[in-house]
C-alpha positions in Angstrom: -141.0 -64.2 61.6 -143.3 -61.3 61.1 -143.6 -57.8 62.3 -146.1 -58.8 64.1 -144.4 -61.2 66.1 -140.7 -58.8 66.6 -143.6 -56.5 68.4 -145.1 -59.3 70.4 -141.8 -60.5 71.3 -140.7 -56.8 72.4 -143.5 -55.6 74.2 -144.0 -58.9 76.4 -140.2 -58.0 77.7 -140.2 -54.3 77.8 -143.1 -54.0 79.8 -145.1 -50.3 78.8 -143.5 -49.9 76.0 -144.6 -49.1 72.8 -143.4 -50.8 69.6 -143.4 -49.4 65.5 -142.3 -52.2 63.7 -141.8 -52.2 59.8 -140.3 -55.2 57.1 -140.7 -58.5 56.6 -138.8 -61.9 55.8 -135.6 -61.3 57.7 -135.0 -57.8 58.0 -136.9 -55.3 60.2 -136.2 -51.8 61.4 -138.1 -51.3 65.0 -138.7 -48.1 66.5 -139.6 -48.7 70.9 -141.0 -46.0 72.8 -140.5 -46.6 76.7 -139.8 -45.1 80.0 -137.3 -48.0 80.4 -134.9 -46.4 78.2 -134.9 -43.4 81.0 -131.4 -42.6 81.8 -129.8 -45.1 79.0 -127.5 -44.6 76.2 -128.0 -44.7 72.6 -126.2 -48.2 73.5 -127.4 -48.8 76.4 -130.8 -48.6 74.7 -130.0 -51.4 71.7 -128.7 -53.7 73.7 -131.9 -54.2 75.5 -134.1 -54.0 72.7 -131.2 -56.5 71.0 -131.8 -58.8 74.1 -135.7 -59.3 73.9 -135.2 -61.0 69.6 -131.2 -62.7 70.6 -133.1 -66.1 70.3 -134.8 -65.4 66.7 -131.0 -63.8 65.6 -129.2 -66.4 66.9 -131.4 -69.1 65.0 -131.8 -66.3 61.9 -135.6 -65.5 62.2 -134.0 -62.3 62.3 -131.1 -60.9 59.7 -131.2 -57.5 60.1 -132.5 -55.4 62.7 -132.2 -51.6 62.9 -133.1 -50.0 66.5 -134.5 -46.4 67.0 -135.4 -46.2 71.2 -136.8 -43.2 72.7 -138.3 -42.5 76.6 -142.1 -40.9 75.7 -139.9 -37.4 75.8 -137.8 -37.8 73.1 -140.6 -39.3 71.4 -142.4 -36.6 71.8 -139.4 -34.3 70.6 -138.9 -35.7 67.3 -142.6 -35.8 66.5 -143.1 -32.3 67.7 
């Protein structure tokens, strides 16, 4: 598994979202920019970016994963 593919995998299930994805082998930190996070909770938020790669971590394409999810205005906020 590449970064590549974690991003295919993440925007063909989270539909309008943006994906930033960065490692390689086993480990990769992803960082998902979406109006579907609207309304969630820090939780809330993993957990459905968790659910779109549970295949490739259950099979261990994937090792480590760390999640940063934003809507478009909190993205907007940090990179002010």
């Amino acid at each position: 598994m590449d970064a590549a593919q974690v991003k295919q995998e993440i925007e063909a299930q989270l539909t309008g979202s943006e994906v930033f994805p960065s490692g390689e082998g086993c480990n990769f930190a992803v960082t998902v920019v979406g109006e579907v996070f609207a309304g969630l909770t820090p939780v809330k938020k993993q957990q459905l970016v968790y659910g779109c790669l549970n295949q490739h971590i259950a099979d261990g394409s994937i090792h480590a994963l760390t999640i940063k999810a934003y809507t478009p205005d909190q993205w907007a906020k940090v990179n002010g």
